[in-house]
C-alpha positions as CSV (number, residue, x, y, z in Angstrom):
1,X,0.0,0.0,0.0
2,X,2.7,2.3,1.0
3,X,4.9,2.0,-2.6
4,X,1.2,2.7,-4.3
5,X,0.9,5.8,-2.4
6,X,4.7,6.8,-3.6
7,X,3.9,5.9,-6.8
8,X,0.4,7.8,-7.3
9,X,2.7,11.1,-5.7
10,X,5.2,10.6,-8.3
11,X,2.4,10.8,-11.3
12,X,0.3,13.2,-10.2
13,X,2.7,16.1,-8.5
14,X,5.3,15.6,-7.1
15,X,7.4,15.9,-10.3
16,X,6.4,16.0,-13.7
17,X,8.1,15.8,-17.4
18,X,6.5,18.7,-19.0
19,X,8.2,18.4,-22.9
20,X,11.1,17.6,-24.4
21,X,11.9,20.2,-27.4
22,X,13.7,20.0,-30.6
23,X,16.9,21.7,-32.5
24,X,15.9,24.9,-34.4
25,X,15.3,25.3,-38.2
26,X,18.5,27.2,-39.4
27,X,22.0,26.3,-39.9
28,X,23.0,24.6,-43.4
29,X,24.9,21.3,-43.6
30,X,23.9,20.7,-40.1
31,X,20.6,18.2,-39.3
32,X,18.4,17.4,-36.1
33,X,18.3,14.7,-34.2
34,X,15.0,13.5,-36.1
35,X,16.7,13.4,-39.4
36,X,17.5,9.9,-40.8
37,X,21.2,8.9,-41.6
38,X,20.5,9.3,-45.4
39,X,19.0,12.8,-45.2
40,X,20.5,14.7,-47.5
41,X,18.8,18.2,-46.5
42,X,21.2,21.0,-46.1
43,X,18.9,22.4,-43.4
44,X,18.3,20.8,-39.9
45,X,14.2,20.2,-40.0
46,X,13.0,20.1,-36.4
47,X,12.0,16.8,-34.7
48,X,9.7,17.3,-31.0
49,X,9.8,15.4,-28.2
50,X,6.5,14.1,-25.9
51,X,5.9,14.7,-22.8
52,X,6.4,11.8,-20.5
53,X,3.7,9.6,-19.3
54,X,4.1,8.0,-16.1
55,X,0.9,5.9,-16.6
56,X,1.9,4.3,-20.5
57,X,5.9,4.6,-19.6
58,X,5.5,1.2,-17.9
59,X,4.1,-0.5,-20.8
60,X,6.9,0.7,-23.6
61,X,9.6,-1.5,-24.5
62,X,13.3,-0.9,-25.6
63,X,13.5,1.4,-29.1
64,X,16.7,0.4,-30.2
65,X,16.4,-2.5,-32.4
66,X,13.2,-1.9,-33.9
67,X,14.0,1.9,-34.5
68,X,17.1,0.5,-36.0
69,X,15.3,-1.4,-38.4
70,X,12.5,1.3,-39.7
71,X,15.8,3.7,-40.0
72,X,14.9,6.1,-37.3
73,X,18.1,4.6,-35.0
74,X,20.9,7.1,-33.8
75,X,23.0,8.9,-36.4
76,X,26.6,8.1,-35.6
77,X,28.3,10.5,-38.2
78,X,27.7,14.4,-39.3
79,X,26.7,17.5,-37.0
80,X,23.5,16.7,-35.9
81,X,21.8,20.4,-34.2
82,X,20.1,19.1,-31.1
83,X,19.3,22.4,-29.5
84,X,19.6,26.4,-30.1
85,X,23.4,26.8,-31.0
86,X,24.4,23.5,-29.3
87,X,25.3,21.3,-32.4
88,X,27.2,17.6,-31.7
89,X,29.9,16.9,-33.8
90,X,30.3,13.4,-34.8
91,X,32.4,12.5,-37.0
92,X,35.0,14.1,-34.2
93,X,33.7,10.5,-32.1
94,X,36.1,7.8,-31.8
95,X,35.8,5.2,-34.4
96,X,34.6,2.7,-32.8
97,X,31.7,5.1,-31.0
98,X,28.2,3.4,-30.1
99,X,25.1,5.9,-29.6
100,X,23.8,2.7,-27.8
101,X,26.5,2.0,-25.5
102,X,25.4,1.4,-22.0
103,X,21.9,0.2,-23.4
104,X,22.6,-3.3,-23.1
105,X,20.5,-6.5,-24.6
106,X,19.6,-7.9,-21.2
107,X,17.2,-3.9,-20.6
108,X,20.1,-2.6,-18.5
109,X,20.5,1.8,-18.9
110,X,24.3,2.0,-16.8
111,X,25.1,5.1,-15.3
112,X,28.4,5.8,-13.9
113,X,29.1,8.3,-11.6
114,X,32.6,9.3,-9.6
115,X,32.2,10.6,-5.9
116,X,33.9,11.0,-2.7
117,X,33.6,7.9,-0.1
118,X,36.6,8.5,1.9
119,X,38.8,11.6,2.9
120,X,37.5,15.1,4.2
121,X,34.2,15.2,1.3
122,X,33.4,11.8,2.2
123,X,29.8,12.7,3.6
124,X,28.8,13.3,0.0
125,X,29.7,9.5,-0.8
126,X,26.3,8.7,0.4
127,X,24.4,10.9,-2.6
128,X,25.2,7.4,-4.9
129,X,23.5,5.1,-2.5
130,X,20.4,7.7,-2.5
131,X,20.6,7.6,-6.5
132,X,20.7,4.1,-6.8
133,X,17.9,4.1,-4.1
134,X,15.4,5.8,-6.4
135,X,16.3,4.0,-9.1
136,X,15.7,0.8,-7.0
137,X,12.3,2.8,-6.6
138,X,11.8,3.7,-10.3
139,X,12.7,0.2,-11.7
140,X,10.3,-1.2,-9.5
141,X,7.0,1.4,-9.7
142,X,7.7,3.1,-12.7
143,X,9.9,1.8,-14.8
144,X,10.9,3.3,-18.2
145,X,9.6,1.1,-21.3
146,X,11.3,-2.5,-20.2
147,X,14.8,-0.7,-18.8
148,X,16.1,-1.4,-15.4
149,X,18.5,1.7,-14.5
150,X,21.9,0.7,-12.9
151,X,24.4,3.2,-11.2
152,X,28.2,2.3,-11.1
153,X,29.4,4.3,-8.4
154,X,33.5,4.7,-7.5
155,X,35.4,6.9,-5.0
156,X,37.7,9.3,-5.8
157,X,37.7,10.7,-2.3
158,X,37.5,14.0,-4.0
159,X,41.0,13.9,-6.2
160,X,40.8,14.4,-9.2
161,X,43.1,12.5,-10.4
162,X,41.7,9.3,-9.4
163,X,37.8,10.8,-10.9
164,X,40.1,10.9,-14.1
165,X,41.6,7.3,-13.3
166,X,37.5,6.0,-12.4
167,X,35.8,7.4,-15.1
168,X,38.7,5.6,-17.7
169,X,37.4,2.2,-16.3
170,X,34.4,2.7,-16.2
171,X,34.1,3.6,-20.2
172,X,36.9,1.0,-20.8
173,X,35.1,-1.6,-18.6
174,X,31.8,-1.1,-17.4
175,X,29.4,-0.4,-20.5
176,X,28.7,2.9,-20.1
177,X,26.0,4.7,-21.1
178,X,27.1,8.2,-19.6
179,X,28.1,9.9,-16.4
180,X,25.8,11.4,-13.8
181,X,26.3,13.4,-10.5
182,X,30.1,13.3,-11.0
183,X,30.7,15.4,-7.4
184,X,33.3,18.6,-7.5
185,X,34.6,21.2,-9.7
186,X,38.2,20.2,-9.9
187,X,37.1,16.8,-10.9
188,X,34.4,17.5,-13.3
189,X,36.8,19.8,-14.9
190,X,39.4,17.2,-15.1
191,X,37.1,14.3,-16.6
192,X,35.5,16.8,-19.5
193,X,38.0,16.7,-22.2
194,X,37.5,12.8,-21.6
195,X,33.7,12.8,-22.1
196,X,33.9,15.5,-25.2
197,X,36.7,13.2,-27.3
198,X,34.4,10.0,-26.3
199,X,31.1,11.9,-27.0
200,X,29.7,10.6,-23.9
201,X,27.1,12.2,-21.6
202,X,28.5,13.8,-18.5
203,X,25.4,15.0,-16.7
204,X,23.9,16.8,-13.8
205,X,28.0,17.8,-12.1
206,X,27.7,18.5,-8.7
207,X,29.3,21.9,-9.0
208,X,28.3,25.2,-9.5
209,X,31.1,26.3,-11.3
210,X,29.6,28.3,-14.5
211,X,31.1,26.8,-17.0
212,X,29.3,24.0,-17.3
213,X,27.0,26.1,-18.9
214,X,28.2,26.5,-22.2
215,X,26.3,24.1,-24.7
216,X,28.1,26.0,-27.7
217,X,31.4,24.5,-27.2
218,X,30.9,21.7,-24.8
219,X,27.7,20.3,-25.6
220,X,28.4,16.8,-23.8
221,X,28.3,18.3,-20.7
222,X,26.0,20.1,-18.0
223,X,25.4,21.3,-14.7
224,X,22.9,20.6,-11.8
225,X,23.2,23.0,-8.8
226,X,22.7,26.6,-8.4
227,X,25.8,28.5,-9.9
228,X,28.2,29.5,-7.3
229,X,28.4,32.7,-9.2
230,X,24.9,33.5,-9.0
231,X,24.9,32.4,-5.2
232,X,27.8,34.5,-4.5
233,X,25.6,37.7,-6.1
234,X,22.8,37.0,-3.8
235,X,25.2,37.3,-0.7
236,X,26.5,40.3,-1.7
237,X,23.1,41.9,-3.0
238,X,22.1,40.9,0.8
239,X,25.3,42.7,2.2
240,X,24.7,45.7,0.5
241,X,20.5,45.9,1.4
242,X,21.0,45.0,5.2
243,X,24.6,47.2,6.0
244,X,25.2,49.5,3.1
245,X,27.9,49.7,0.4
246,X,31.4,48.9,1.9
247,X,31.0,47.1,4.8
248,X,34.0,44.6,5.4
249,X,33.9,41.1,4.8
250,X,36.3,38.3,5.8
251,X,36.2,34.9,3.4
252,X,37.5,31.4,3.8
253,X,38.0,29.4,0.4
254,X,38.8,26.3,-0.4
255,X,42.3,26.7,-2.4
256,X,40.5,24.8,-5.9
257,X,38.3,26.2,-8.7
258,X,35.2,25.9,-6.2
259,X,36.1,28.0,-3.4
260,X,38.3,30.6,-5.7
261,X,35.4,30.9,-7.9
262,X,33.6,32.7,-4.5
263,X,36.8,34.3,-3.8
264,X,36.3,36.0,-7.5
265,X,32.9,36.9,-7.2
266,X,33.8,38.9,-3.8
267,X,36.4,40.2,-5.5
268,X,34.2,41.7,-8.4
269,X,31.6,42.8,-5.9
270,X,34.7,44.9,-4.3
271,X,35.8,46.2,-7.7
272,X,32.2,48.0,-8.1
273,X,32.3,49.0,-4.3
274,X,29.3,47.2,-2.6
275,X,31.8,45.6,-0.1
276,X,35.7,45.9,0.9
277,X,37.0,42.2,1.1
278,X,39.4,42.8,4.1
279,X,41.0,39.2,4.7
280,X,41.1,36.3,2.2
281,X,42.1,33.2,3.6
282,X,42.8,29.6,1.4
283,X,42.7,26.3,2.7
284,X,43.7,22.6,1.4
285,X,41.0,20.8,0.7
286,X,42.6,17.7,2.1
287,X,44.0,19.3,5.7
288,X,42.5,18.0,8.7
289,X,40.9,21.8,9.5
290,X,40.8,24.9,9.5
291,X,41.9,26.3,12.6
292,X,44.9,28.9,11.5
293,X,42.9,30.3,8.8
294,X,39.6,31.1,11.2
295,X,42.3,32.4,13.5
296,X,43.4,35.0,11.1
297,X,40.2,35.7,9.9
298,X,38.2,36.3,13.3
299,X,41.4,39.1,13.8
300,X,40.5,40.8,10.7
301,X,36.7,41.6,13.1
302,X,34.6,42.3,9.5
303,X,31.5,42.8,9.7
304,X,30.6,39.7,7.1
305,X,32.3,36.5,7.5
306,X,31.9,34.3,4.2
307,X,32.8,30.1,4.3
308,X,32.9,29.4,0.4
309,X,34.0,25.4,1.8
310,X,31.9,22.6,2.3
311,X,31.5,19.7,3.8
312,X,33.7,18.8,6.9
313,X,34.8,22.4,7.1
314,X,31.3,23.7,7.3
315,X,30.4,22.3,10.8
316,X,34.5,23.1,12.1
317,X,33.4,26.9,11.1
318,X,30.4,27.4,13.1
319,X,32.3,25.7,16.1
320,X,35.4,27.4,16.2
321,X,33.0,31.1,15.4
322,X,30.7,30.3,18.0
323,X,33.7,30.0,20.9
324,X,34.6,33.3,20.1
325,X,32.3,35.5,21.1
326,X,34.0,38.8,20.7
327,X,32.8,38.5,17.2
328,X,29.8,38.5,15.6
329,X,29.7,38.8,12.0
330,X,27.0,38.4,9.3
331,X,27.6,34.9,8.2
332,X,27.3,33.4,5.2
333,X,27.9,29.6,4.3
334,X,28.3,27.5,0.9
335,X,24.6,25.4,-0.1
336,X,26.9,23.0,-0.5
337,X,26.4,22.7,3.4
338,X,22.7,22.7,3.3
339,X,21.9,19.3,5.1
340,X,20.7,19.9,8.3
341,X,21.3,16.3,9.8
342,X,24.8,16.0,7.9
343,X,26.2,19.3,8.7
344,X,24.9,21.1,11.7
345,X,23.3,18.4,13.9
346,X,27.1,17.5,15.5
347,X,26.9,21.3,16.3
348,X,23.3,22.1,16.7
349,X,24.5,24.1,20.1
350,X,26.8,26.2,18.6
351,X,24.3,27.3,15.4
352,X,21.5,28.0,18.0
353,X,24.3,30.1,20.1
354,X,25.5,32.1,16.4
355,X,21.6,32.2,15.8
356,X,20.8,34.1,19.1
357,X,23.7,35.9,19.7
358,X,22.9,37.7,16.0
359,X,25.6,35.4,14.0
360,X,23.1,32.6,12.6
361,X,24.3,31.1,9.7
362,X,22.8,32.0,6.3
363,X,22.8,29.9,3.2
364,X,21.1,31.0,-0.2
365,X,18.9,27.5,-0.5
366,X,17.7,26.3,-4.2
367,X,15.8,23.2,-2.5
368,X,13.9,22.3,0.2
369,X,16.3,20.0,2.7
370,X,14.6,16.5,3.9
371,X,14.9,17.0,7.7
372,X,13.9,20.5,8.3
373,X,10.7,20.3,10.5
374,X,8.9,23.0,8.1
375,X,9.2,21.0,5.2
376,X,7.6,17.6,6.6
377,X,4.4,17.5,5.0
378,X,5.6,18.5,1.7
379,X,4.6,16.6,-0.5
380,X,8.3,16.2,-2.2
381,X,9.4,15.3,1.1
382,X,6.7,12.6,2.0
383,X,7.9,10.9,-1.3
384,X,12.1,11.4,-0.4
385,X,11.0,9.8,3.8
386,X,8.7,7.0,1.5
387,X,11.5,5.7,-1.0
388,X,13.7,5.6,1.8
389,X,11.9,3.6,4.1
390,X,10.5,1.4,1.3
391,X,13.9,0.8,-0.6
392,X,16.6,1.5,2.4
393,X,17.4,1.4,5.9
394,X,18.1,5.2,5.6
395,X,16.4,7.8,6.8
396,X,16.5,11.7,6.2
397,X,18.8,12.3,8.9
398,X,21.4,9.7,7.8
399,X,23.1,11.8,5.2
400,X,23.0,13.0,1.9
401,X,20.8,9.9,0.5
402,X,17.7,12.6,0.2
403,X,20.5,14.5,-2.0
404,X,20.8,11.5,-4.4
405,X,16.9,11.0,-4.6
406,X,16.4,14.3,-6.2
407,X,19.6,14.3,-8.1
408,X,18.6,11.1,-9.6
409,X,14.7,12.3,-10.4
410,X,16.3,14.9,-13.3
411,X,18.3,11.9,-14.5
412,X,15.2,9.9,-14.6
413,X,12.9,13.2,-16.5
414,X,15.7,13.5,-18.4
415,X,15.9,9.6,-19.5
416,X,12.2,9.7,-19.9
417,X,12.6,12.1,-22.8
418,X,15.7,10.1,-24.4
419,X,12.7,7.3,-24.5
420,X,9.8,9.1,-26.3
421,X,12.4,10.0,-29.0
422,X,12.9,8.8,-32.4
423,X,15.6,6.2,-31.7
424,X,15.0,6.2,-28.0
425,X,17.4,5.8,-25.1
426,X,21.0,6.7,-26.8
427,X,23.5,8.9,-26.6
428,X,22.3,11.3,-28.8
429,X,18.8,11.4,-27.7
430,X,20.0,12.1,-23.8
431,X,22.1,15.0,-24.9
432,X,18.9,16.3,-26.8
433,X,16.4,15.6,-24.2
434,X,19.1,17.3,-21.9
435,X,19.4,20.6,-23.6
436,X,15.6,21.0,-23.9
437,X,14.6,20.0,-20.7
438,X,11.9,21.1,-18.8
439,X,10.6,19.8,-15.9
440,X,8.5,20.3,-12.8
441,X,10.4,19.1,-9.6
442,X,8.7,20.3,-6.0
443,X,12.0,19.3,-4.3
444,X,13.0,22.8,-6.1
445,X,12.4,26.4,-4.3
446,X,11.9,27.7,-8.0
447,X,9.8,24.5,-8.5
448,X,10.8,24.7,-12.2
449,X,14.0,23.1,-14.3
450,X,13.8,25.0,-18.0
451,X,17.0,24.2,-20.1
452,X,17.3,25.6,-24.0
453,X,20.7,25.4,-25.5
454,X,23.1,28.0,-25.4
455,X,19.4,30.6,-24.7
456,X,19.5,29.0,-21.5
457,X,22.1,26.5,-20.1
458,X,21.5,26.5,-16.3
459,X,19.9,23.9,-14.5
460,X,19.0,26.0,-10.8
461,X,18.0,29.3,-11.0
462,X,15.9,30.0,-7.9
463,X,17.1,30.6,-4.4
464,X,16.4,31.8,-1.2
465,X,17.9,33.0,1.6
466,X,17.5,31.2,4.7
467,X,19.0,31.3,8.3
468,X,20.1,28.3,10.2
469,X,17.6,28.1,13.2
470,X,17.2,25.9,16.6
471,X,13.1,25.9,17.4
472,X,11.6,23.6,19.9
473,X,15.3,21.6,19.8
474,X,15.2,20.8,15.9
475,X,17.4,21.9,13.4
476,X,15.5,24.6,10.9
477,X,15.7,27.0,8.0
478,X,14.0,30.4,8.8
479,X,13.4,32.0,5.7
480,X,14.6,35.7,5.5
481,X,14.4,36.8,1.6
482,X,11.7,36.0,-0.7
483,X,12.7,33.3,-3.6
484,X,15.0,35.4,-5.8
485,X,14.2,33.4,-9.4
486,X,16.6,34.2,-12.0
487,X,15.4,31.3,-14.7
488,X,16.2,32.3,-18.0
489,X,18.1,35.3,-17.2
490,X,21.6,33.5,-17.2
491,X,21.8,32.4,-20.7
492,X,24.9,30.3,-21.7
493,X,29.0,30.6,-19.9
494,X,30.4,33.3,-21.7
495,X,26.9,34.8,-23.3
């Protein structure tokens, strides 16, 4: 009774495909996705995806062969225009290349994915197990055509030079269909020119970093969470409305592309004058803490303290602020800190002290966070607490497995769409449902994921700002903005 009830929320609300688009009608020499392999038309003619269908998904069966056969499979040479100004290039694939790959004969769809399990970032490991949960979850209730989705999962312990080493085995060894979730910026960054030369999916990073917004020249690949620029803007934007242009501001950064790309938003908010960054500090993502570079910061006494860090370092910041109470800044944290249970349950006493004593932390959300008392009758949240308890032994306040649920329900929308395609699940098709995306998704603040080539190239475009709270003895986010939605508005990296 309990998996019908999950299954009748995930049909009818809780998330929803609402189409899958097409490539425009311009561009000579270069064809849609919906062209056969013998077109000869110098102009791409436009092919539209269907919305999905929870209620007839179940009942479809596997494209490939019989789509093969009528001359609607894949194309697997030419530039084939699968979104405004996002174009893949294939006779630039490997010779040996297989639009198919990873859709094996037996009805598997492999997904691989590269994460940290061990070291200082290891929380986030647990983000696969909560993928492969709702897969579990999908392959069971609601399952696409005849395909049962598998999730190959390795750890990298957030180097990335073993995510480079993982994802070579993987497409080497493990019949890959394409990459989901991989977790950091360093290492996505590392594993791209990888997936571009092997014209292979790498979906969904878990980074921010903006540049995984830019279709035009890396159409293989694309982000997930709210853009740590973007984020970045809201903070100071906040700065500016609460104390006025120039107040002082302290940051801590992790020393990689992720924390430097706060560092150089700051920066750029100081070079128009809304704040004056006082103290910069940089820390190894690998050291045990951060203890020297909160000492030198809490000396600089500015009136904004900023932790662009996550993980491990998140919770070490709000302890080692909250036993100095000669200073009481305004203090922002990363997102990437967001889970309550993970984060600030080992030091629920010292947020509640920062939170009363006018230092509570603030974090500019873009989803609701299973475990936060307000949020548990949502309806998004009831289905996260349901797939858990039907298809785990987790719960909520385990980790980040509510963090994979959602992260795998735009890999399933996205998946969906592959399938209603000419051709169905392939390589090409994902990279087309991908770049025309849009979906419904109440885990979302903006409720809304709206992806269009290079006219828009951003996954998460909503946030809100939200203070870390102790009420009643649980763990809470207080909102303390409005949701500031910028879907649309951020175009493509570089445009």
């Amino acid at each position: 009774m309990k998996k019908l009830v999950v299954y009748l929320l995930c049909i009818f609300g809780t998330f929803s495909l609402v189409a899958a688009g097409c490539g425009s009608d311009d561009g000579a020499g270069v064809r849609s996705v919906g062209d056969s392999e013998s077109s000869s038309s110098s102009s791409a003619s436009s092919s539209s995806g269907s919305s999905s269908d929870s209620s007839s998904a179940a009942s479809d069966t596997s494209q490939s062969s019989s789509d093969a056969e009528e001359g609607t499979a894949a194309p697997t040479t030419g530039q084939v225009e699968i979104a405004t100004g996002t174009v893949l290039d294939l006779d630039e694939c490997p010779d040996d290349w297989d639009p198919y790959q990873g859709v094996t004969e037996d009805g598997q769809v492999r997904i691989g994915t590269s994460l940290p399990q061990s070291g200082q970032l290891a929380s986030f490991g647990t983000i696969a197990d909560g993928m492969q949960i709702y897969f579990d979850f999908v392959n069971d209730q609601d399952p696409i055509g005849d395909y049962e989705l598998v999730l190959i999962a390795k750890d990298d312990g957030y180097e990335a030079g073993r995510t480079v080493a993982n994802v070579e085995e993987m497409l080497e060894t493990e019949n890959i269909l394409g990459f989901a979730g991989v977790i950091g910026t360093p290492n996505n960054f590392a594993i791209r020119p990888i997936t571009d030369e092997a014209c292979v999916p790498q979906l969904l990073n878990l980074s921010g970093f903006p540049q995984w917004g830019d279709p035009a020249n890396f159409p293989w690949t694309v982000g997930n969470i709210l853009n740590y620029v973007t984020e970045t803007e809201i903070w100071c934007q906040h700065i500016v409305a609460e104390l006025g242009q120039g107040a002082t501001v302290a940051g801590l950064f992790m020393n990689n592309d992720f924390g430097k790309t706060y560092q150089q938003t700051l920066q750029g908010c100081e070079d128009r004058g809304d704040i004056d960054l006082i103290a910069e500090e940089l820390h190894d993502p690998a050291a045990p803490d951060v203890t020297n570079e909160m000492t030198t910061l809490i000396a600089s006494g500015a009136d904004v303290f900023v932790a662009g860090t996550t993980a491990a370092f998140c919770p070490q910041t709000v302890g080692t602020l909250a036993s100095v109470p000669s200073w009481r800044p305004m203090f922002f944290m990363s997102y990437t800190c967001q889970n309550l249970p993970a984060y600030f349950a080992p030091v629920q006493d010292f947020a509640d002290t920062l939170q009363k004593e006018g230092s509570g932390v603030l974090i500019a959300n873009y989803s609701k966070v299973c475990g936060d008392p307000r949020y548990e009758n949502d309806p998004s949240m009831v289905l996260t607490r349901m797939v858990l308890e039907d298809y785990s032994d987790v719960t909520c306040e385990d980790g980040q497995y509510s963090g994979g649920i959602f992260f795998a329900q735009v890999v399933v929308d996205i998946l969906r769409a592959a399938h209603e395609l000419p051709g169905g699940i392939n390589r090409v098709n994902v990279m087309e449902a991908t770049w025309n995306l849009m979906t419904l998704n109440d885990n979302l603040l903006g409720g809304r994921i709206i992806l269009d080539g290079t006219n828009d190239a951003y996954v998460t475009e909503a946030a809100q700002i939200q203070q870390v709270q102790v009420i009643d003895g649980n763990l809470t986010f207080t909102p303390i903005s409005d949701v500031i939605d910028t879907e649309g508005e951020g175009g493509s990296f570089g445009n």
